[in-house]
C-alpha positions in Angstrom: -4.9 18.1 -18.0 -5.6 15.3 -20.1 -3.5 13.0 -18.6 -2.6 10.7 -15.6 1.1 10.1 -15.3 1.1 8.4 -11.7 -1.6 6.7 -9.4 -0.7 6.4 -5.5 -3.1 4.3 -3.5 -3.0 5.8 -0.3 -5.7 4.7 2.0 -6.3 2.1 4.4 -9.2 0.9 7.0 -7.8 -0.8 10.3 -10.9 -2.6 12.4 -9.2 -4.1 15.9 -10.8 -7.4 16.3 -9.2 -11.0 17.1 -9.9 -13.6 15.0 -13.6 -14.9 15.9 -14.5 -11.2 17.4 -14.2 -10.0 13.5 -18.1 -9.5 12.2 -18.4 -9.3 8.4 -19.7 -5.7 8.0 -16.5 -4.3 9.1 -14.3 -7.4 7.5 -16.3 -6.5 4.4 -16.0 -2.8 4.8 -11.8 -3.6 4.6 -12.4 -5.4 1.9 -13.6 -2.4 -0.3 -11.1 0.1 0.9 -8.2 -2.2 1.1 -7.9 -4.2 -1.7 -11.1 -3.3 -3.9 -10.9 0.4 -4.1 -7.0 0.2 -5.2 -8.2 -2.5 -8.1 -10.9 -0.3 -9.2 -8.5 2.8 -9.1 -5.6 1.2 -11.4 -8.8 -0.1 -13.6 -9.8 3.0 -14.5 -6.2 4.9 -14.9 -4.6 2.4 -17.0 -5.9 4.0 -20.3 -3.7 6.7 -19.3 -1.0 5.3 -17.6 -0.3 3.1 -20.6 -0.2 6.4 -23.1 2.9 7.8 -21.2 5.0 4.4 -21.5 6.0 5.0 -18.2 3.3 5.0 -16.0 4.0 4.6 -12.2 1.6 3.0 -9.5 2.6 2.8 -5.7 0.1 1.1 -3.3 1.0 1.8 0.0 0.2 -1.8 1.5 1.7 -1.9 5.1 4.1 -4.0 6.5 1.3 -6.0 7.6 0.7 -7.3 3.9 4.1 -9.2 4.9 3.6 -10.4 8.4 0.5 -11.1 10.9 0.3 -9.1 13.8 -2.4 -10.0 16.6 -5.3 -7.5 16.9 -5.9 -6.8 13.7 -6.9 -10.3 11.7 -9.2 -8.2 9.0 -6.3 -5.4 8.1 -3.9 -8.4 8.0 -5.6 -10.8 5.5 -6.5 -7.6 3.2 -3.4 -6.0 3.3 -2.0 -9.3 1.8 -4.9 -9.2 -0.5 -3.3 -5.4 -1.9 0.3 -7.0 -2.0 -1.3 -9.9 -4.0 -2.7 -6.7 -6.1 0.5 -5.2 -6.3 2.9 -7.7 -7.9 0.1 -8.8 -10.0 -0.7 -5.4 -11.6 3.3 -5.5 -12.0 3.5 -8.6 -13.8 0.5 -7.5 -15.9 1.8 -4.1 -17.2 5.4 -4.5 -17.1 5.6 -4.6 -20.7 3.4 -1.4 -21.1 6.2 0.3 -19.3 4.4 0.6 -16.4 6.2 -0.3 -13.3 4.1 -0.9 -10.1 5.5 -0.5 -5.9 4.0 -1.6 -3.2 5.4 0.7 -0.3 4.8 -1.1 2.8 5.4 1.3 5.9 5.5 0.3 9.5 3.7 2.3 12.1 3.2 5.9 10.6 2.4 8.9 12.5 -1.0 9.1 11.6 -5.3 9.4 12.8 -4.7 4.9 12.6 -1.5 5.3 15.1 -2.8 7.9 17.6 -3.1 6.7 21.3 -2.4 3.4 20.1 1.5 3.3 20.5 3.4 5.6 23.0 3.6 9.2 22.3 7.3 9.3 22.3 7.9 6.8 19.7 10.2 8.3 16.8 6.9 6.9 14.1 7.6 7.2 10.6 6.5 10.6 9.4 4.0 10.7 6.1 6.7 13.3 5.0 8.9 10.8 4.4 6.8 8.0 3.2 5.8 11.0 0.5 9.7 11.8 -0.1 10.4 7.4 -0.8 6.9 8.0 -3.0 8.7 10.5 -5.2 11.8 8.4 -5.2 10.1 5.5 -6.5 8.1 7.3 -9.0 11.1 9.0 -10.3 13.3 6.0 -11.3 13.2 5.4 -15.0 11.9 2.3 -16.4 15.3 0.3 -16.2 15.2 0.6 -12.0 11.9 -1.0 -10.3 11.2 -1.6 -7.0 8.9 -4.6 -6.5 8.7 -4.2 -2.6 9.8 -1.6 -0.6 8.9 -2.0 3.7 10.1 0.8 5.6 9.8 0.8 9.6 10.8 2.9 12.5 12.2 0.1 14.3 13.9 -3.3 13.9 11.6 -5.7 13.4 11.9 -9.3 11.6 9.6 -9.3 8.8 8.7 -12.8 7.4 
């Protein structure tokens, strides 16, 4: 259609290792998918984005881009990487009108969380990660939100 208005990064690569059981081929396979794949993405659509003024870009990070959990040392350090990624780009293109979110769920109900935390636990749903997408993407220029973490549970993030 000629034109990109929005760019929602969206994906995400979880290897379970501790931190001397991680080997490099799956640390390096994060790598791409977590933090170099998003890069690469917002690369290629700013041309666009910066046409419409008021171009929107949501990474969806993962609360653990703001706090370690054990199990999980490679997803951890890269999804710190993507929030690094995230305020930079914002800081970057701000003045393009281009306002950039990093959405930072909690444990989703997704392939990643199956079998892995109880079956009745009331998970985040993607329906509603995609409803706070819209939100976000909706709010004119004047409203930004830097960081957004959204969980199912308390939990003390910091």
């Amino acid at each position: 259609m000629g034109r990109i208005d929005g760019l929602v990064n969206n994906a995400g690569l979880l290897h379970l290792a501790g931190f001397e059981e991680l080997d490099e081929d799956s640390l390096d396979e994060q790598w791409e998918v977590n933090v170099k794949a998003p890069y690469r993405l917002i690369v290629a659509a700013l041309p666009h984005l910066r046409r419409t003024g008021a171009g929107r870009i949501v990474n969806v990070v993962s609360m653990s881009g703001l706090r370690f959990t054990p199990g999980g040392v490679g997803y951890v350090m890269t999804k710190h990487a993507a929030l690094a990624l995230s305020h930079a780009a914002r800081h970057h293109l701000f003045n393009d009108g281009i306002r950039v979110t990093a959405l930072c769920p909690g444990s989703t109900r997704t392939d990643m969380t199956a079998g892995r935390l109880p079956a009745e636990a009331d998970l985040t749903r993607p329906e509603t990660l995609a409803a706070i997408v819209s939100l976000v993407i909706s709010l004119p220029n004047s409203a930004t939100v830097a960081t957004l973490p959204v969980n199912w549970q308390y939990e003390v993030v910091g």
